[in-house]
C-alpha positions as CSV (number, residue, x, y, z in Angstrom):
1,X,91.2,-9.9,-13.4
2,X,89.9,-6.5,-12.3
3,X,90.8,-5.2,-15.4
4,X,88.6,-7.0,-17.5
5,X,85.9,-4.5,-17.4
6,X,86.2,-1.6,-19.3
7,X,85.0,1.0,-16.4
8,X,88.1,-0.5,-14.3
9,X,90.2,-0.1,-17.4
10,X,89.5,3.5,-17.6
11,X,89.8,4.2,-14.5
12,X,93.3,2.6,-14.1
13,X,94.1,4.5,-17.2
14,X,93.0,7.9,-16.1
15,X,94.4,7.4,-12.3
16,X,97.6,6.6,-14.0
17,X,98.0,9.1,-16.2
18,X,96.9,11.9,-14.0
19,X,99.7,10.7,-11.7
20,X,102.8,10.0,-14.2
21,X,101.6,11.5,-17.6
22,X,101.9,8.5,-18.9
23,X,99.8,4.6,-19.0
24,X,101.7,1.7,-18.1
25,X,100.3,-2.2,-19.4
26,X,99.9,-4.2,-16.2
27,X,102.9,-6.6,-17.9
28,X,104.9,-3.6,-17.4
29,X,104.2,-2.2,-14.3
30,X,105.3,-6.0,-12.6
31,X,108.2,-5.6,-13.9
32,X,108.9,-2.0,-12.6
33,X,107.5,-4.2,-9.4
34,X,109.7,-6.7,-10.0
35,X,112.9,-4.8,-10.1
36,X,112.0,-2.7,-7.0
37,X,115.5,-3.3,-4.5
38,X,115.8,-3.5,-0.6
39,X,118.1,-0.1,-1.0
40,X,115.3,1.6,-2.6
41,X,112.8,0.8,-0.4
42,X,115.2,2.0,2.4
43,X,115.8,5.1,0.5
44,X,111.9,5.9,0.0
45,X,111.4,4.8,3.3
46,X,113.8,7.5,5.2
47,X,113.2,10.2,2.7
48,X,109.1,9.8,3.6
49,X,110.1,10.3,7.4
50,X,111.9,12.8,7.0
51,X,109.1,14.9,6.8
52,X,106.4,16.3,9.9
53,X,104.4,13.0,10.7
54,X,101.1,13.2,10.2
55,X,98.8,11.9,13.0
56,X,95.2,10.7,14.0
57,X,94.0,9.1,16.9
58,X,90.6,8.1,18.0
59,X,89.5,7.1,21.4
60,X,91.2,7.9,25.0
61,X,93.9,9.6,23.6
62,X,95.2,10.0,27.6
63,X,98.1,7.9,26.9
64,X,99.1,9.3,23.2
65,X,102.8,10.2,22.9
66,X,103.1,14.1,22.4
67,X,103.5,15.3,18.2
68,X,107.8,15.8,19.3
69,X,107.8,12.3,20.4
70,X,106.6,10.7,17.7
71,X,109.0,12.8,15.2
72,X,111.7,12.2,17.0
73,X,110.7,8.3,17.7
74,X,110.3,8.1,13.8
75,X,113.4,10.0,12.9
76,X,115.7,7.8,15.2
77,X,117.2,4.8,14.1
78,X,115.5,2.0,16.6
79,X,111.8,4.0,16.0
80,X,110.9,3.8,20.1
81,X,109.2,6.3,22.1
82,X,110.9,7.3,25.2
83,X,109.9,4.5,27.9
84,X,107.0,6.6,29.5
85,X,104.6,5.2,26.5
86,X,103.8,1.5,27.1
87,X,100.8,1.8,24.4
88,X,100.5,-1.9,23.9
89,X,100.1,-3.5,27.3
């Protein structure tokens, strides 16, 4: 329903065009949702952390796992810090 007004519209329209060159029709953009698979979310997923994580952190950051640990914890296949980091007590 948010694209009923024609300042959302164009705004969808330009967003999506500066990203894909191209305007999809909400019908056809659920069905691109639609036909999304577990193995390519899996394959998104691991190609994303493959990359340097980026981090932010506000507050006491005293207990904050070190930038290695977090790579490492999100490279790995189980995703958990070493046991030093209890950060949900």
């Amino acid at each position: 329903m948010n694209l009923e007004s024609r300042p959302v519209i164009f705004e969808d329209v330009g967003r999506q065009v500066l990203a894909t060159r191209s305007r999809k029709l909400p019908h056809e953009l659920c069905t691109l949702i639609r036909n999304v698979k577990p193995e390519d979310v899996k394959r998104v997923a691991s190609k994303m952390l493959r990359g340097k994580p980026a981090v932010a952190a506000l507050g006491d950051l005293t207990n904050l796992p070190t930038y290695e640990h977090i790579q490492t914890a999100l490279s790995s296949k189980d995703g958990r810090l070493p046991r030093t980091y209890r950060l949900f007590q």
